[in-house]
Structure formats: C-alpha cells, structure tokens
Steps between C-alpha positions, in 0.01 A plus 500: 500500500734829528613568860309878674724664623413852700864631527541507106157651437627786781797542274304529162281762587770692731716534154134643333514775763842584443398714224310734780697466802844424442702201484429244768803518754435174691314164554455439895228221594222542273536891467710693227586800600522858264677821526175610737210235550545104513277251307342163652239308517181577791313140524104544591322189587151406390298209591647211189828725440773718589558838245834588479491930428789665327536773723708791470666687837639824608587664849515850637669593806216660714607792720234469764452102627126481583443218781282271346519380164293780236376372107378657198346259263309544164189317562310297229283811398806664450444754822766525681532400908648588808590324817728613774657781653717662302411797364734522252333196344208642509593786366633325178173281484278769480763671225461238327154446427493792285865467319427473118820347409435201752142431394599486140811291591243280747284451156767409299654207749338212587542440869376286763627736754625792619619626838726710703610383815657740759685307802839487706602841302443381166249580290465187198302526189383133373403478139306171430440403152243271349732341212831422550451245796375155531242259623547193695168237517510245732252257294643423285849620622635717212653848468363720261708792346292842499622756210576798531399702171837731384250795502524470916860568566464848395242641673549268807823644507380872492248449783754370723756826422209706544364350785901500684518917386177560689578332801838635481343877509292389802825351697 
C-alpha cells in the first residue's frame, strides 16, 4: 500500500499555484510560503473524520487595532457577515457584498470558506478551498486525497489578489 504523505501533497499543489502567485520561496512546518500569501492546510473535524482544507493566507497591516477580535465571513448563502468592532471591517464587508468582480470570482471557486480576520494590528484574509486538501476517517483509518481540479488555481488565485487590493484600500 503507497505511504500518504501531507507534506508532498502541500508541495504538489504549491508548484500548481506557482503559475498565479509566484514561485514558492520557502517550506516552514506545513506552510509554503509565496511572494505575498502562504499556503497550508486548515483541518475541520466532523463526527467519523478530520478534513484537511487547502487554505490560502494573506495579511494586512491594520492602522487602527480594534480591542476585541472583528470578522467578515461569506456565509453559506453567500451574504456576507460582520462581527466586531472595527469599522474598517465593516466597512469592507458591506463593500463587498455588492463588488461584481468578487461575486463572479466567488462563483467561479469552490470554497468551503472565506473570512477576514482583523486582530493584534493585522488584518488576515483566509482562503479555504474545497479540493486540494484531504480527508482523514478514523474507521477505517485511511487518508483520502481530495483533488483539486486545474480550473481552481486561477480563479482562486484572483479572488485572493482581489480580496488583499480591497482590504489594502480600506487600511
């Protein structure tokens, strides 16, 4: 039986996105890190298994440091959400509800999540992908590789630029 193994799967599809973000620049503990945004897995767990999510991540500095923590998340309708204090945040959520570029990008990726996080002067952008990742079932104990179709990189890519520029213009 042929040995899983997460780290080489990490390293497969990091050298797909190279064609949309750069080359990769470093391996460091289960992240490979671009010119602007790293890419890792985000594990979810479920009641007979644990979902590994290839997730792509960017940060912002953020001006003004709210005092609690303040998200923007795409819910599963599609609408998007705020929580927090910080206005600036909110601000970009409610921009973005109506951006045309995004919503068309947003149809054209398959995600299992999306947020933006702002906290301790950063504001970071979490891309969460459906394909790309893996499964892990406990009965009976196996790992199951998730693939990522090559029509994803593109426009998974573009959301997360786009996504960066407008929180950049609200920074």
């Amino acid at each position: 039986m042929k040995q899983f193994n997460s780290t080489k799967i990490l390293k497969d599809r990091s050298k797909m996105f190279e064609k949309y973000l750069g080359k990769a620049q470093e391996y460091n503990d289960g992240e490979i890190t671009f010119q602007d945004c790293t890419l890792s897995y985000t594990s979810k767990n479920n009641i007979m298994s644990r979902n590994y999510y290839l997730s792509l991540q960017t940060e912002v500095d953020n001006i003004i440091t709210p005092s609690k923590r303040s998200i923007c998340y795409l819910n599963r309708l599609g609408v998007w959400r705020f929580k927090g204090e910080d206005s600036k945040l909110k601000v970009l959520c409610l921009k973005l509800q109506n951006h045309l570029e995004i919503k068309k990008l947003l149809k054209d990726t398959d995600l299992e999540s999306v947020s933006i996080i702002s906290e301790k002067g950063k504001i970071r952008l979490i891309l969460n992908l459906y394909g790309g990742g893996f499964s892990a079932i406990m009965i009976p104990p196996i790992k199951i590789n998730i693939g990522i179709p090559k029509e994803q990189f593109s426009p998974s890519s573009k959301l997360l630029k786009t996504l960066a520029n407008e929180i950049i213009k609200v920074a």
